[in-house]
N, C-alpha and C positions, 0 to 999 in steps of 0.2 A: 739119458745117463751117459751114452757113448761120448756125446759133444761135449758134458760136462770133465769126462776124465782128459781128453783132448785138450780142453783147456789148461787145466791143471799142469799136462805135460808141457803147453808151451811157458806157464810162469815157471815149472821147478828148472828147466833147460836154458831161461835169460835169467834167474837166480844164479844156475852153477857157473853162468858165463864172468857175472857179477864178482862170486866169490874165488874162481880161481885167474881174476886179472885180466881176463882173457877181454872185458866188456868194460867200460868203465863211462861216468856221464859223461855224454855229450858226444857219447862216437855213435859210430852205426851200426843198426843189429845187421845178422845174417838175411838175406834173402828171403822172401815169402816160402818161395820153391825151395832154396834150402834147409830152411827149418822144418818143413814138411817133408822130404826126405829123410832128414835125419830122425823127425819122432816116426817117418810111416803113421803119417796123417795128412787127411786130406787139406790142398787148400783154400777151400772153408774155410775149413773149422782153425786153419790157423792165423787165417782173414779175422773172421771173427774175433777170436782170441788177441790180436795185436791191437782190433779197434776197443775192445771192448779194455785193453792196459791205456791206449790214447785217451778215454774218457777218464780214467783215473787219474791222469798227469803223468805215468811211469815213460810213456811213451809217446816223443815228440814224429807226429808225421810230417816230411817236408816234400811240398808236391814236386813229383819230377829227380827227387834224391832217392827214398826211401826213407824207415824210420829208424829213430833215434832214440837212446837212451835219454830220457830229461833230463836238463842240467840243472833247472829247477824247481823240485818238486815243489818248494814256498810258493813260486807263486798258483802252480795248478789248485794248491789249496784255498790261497788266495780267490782263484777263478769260481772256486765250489761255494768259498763262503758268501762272496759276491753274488752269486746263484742264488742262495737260500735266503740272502735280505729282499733282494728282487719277489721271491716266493715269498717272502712274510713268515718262512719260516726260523728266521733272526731278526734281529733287532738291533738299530744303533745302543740301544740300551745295553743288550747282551753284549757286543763288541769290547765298550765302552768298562762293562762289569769284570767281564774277563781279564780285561788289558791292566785293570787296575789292582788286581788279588796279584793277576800273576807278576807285579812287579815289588810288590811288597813280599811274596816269596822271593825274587831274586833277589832283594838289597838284604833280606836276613843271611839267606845262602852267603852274600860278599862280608855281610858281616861276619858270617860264622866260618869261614873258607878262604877267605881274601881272595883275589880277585886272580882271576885264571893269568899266570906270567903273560901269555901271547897275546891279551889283551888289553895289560895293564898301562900301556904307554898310548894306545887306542883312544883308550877309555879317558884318561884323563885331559887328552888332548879336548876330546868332544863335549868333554865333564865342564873343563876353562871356557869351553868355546860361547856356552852359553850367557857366561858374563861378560862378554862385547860388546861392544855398543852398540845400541838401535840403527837398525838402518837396512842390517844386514838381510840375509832371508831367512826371516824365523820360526818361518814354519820347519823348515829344511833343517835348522839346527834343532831344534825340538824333538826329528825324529833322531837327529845322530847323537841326544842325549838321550835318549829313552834306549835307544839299540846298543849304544856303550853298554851301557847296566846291562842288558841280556850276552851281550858276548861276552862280559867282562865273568862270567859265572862257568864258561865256557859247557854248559847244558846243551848237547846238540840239541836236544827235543826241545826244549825252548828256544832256541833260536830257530828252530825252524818255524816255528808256531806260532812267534811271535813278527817274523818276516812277513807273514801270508796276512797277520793281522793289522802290522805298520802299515805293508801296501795301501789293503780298503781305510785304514787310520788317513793316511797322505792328505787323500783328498780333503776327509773332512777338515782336518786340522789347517792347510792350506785357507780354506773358508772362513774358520773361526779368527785368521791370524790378519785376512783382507778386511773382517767385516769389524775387529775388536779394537776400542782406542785404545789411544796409548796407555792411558791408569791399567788400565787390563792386561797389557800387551806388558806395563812393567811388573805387575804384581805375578805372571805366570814365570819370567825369569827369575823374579827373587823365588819362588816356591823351588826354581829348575835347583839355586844355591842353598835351601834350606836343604833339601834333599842330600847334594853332596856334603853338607856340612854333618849332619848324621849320618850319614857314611865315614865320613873318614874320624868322628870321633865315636863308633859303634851305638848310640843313642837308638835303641828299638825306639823306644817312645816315640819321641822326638821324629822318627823317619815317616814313620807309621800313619804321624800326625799330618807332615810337610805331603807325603803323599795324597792321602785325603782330601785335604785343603787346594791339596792340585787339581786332582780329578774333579772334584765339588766345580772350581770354577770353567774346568774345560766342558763338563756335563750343561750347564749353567750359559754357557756361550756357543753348547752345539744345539743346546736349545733357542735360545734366540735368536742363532739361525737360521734354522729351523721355521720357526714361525715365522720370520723374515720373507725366506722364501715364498712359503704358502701364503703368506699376502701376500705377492707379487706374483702365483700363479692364479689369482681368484680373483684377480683384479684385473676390469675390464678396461678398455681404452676406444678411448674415438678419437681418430686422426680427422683433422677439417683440415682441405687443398686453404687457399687464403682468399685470392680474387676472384668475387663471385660467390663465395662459398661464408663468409663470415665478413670478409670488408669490400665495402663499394668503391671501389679502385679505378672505376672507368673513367671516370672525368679527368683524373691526375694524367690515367697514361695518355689518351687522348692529348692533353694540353702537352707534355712532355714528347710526345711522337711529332708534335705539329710542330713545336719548337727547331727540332733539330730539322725537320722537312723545311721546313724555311730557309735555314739558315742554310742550306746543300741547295737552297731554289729548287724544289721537290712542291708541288703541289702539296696540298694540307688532308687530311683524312674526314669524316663525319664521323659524332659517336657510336654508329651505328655499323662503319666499317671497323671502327678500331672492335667494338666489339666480336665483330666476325676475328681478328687477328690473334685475340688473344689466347692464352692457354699452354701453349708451347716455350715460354721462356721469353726472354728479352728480344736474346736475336730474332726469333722466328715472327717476331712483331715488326722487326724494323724491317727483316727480308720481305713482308707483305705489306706494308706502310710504303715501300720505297715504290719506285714506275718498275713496271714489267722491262728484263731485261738491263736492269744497274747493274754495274760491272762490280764482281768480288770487292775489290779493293774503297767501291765508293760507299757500298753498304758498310764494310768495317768501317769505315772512318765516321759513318752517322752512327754506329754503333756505341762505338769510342764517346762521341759528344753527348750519347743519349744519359750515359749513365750518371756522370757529376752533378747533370740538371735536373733527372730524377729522383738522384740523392738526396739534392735543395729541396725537392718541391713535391715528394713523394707523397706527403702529409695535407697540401691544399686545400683537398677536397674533398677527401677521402673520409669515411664513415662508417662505422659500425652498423651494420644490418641490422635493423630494428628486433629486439629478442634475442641477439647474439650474446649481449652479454651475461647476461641473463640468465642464458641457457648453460653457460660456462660456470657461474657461478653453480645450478643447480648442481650440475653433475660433478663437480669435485665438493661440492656437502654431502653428495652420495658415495665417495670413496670414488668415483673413474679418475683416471688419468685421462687426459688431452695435451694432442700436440696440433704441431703444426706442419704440412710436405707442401712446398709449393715451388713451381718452376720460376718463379720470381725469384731475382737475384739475391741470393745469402743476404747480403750488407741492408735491403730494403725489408727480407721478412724480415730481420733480427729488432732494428728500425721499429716497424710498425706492431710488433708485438707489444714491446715494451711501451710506443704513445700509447697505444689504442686498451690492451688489454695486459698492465706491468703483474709480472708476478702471478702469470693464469696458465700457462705451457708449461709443460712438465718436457717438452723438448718442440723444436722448431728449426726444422732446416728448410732450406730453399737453394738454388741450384750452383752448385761451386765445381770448382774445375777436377776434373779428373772421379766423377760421380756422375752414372747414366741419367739423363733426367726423367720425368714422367711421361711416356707410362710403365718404363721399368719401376721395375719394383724397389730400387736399390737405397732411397733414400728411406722407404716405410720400411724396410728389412734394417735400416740401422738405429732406425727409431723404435722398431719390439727390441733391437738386441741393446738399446742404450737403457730404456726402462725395463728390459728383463721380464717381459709382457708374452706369453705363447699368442699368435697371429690366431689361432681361433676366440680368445679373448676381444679380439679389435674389430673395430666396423671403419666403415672410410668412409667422408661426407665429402660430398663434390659435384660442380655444377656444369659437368662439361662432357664430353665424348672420351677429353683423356683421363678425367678421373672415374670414367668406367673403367677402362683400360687398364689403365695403374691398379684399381683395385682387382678385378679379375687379375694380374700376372703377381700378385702379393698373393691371391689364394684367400679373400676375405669379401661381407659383403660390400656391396658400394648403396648408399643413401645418396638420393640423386635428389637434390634442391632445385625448387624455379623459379628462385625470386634475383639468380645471379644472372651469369651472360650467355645461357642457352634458354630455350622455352619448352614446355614439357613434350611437344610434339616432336623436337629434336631429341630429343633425348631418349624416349623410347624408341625413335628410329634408329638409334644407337645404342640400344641392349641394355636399358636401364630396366631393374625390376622391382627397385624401391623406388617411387616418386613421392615426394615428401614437399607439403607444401608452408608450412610454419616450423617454426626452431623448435616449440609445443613439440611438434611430430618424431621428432630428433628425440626427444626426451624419453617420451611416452615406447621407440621405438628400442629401444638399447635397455633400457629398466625391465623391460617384456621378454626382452632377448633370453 
């Protein structure tokens, strides 16, 4: 009971600070120690008492300053209600309900009141803004037409109420305004101008209606997004490396390695070492293709000749692993996404996706300038963020030591094949823990997942 009246003294003491001027938002209270002198109370209980106005929003702490009267309590309540959807103790529904009664009171209030002076030039700036032409950012005008109408009434209580609920509003509506065509994106401006069209000719009806018909379609598009999302969090994905992994690529690079080794008078390679070479990208082929000891300069230069000739003749030989396609087609009749991550030069995956398998990757990168190659993670980290996929939805298929690697530093599992350019004894000597020996395997193992 002691701690409780303690309390009490330090709210009625920043109240009378409040009301005789003395405090005002956004300055700083008195000292811990101060305030506790002055009630003759411990400090505790006026520790207590300051954190316990911080969790309310009355009171901003700033580490290293001291604390602060808030300058906005919108948004602490903003923070609570954000809180309570989190908890499941709100709903975008509830939001959504609220935001829409309580705007059909404020356009009766402007009907019946006109519009507060201080905001009337505000207000209609924000009111015109909405009939602009496409292009602009319309989420952004959306909220500065919806927040006109609430300041334009000049209701502190609603403005405050309606600030904490624009906030959590922002985001959703930023979503609905990325993910909505244009018919949609024009029909919510014409509603923005029925709206003021019954405003300024006092039409309850008519507002009441234009309102409705608003919220009906943003309810309508937050739902679609909605379930948008949630496919896209429940959908699973398998990334496949390329060489070795889904196309037989050896014979090409070989002929293409051998080429330029000729032509630099470099001894030629067997398919057995280019084998051993590959994996690491282009260059890292040509730096072990060339004689021990070539100087910097002469490897660039077979580097430079490798790539045009590749280009031509990438496609030679080159083959779809028996099952591969197959197995592509299964798994997007099952709803997976697939892509593609290979240390193979960009211009050749893009190339051999399109011969080999047109219209089957849902994305495919291979190695461009200024992006870590494998076994950083960084190409699979843009491929969950380009399809919108959470990394525990995805598995990684690869036939090699680095697409162990790669997958282990992505934080997902790695399916290790042996019909590409390691053999399964390699590959558990390098920390494989799925060893998968048919495309079947692949299928069977991801559908189980």
């Amino acid at each position: 009971m002691g701690n409780n009246r303690e309390y009490t003294k330090v709210i009625r003491y920043i109240c009378n600070l409040i009301e005789s001027g003395d405090l005002r938002m956004g300055e700083r209270l008195p000292t811990e120690r101060a305030i506790s002198e002055t009630l003759s109370i411990s400090r505790n209980s006026t520790r207590e008492a300051l954190r316990t106005l911080e969790h309310m929003g009355a009171v901003e702490c700033r580490q290293g300053s001291g604390n602060y009267l808030a300058e906005n309590i919108a948004r602490q309540i903003s923070a609570m209600l954000k809180l309570m959807i989190l908890m499941r103790q709100l709903t975008q529904e509830d939001i959504c309900q609220f935001r829409r009664e309580t705007e059909k009171a404020v356009c009766l209030s402007i009907m019946e009141n006109g519009m507060a002076d201080t905001f009337q030039a505000q207000a209609e700036e924000a009111l015109c803004g909405v009939l602009a032409p496409a292009g602009r950012d319309e989420a952004e005008l959306d909220m500065q037409f919806h927040y006109a109408l609430i300041r334009a009434t000049g209701n502190k209580v609603w403005i405050c109420l309606m600030e904490a609920i624009m906030d959590i509003y922002r985001e959703w509506i930023g979503e609905v305004m990325a993910r909505a065509d244009e018919p949609a994106r024009v029909e919510l401006r014409a509603e923005h101008a029925e709206i003021l069209r019954a405003l300024q000719c006092k039409d309850r009806t008519g507002c009441m209606q234009a309102i409705d018909r608003h919220y009906d379609r943003i309810e309508q598009e937050f739902h679609r997004t909605t379930t948008e999302k949630e496919q896209h969090m429940n959908r699973k994905l398998v990334i496949f490396d390329m060489d070795g992994t889904i196309l037989d690529t050896l014979e090409d690079l070989k002929d293409a390695l051998n080429h330029v080794l000729t032509q630099h008078n470099f001894p030629v390679r067997t398919l057995d070492e280019v084998r051993r070479f590959v994996g690491n990208g282009i260059y890292k082929l040509i730096e072990r293709g060339v004689p021990a000891g070539t100087p910097r300069q002469e490897i660039d230069a077979v580097y430079e000749d490798f790539k045009p000739y590749y280009a031509a003749h990438c496609e030679d030989t080159t083959k779809a692993y028996d099952g591969i396609p197959a197995l592509l087609r299964q798994l997007k009749a099952q709803g997976f996404a697939v892509a593609v991550v290979s240390n193979k030069a960009d211009f050749a995956v893009q190339k051999l996706c399109e011969m080999y398998f047109p219209d089957t990757f849902d994305a495919a990168l291979g190695e461009r300038e200024g992006v870590r190659k494998k076994p950083a993670p960084d190409s699979v980290n843009e491929v969950l963020r380009q399809l919108q996929i959470p990394r525990e939805q995805a598995v990684y298929v690869g036939d090699s030591d680095v697409d162990i690697e790669t997958a282990k530093n992505a934080n997902m599992p790695c399916l290790s094949v042996t019909w590409g350019f390691r053999d399964e004894a390699f590959l558990l000597e390098h920390g494989a823990s799925h060893i998968l020996h048919t495309p079947e395997e692949i299928l069977q193992f991801v559908t189980q997942r």
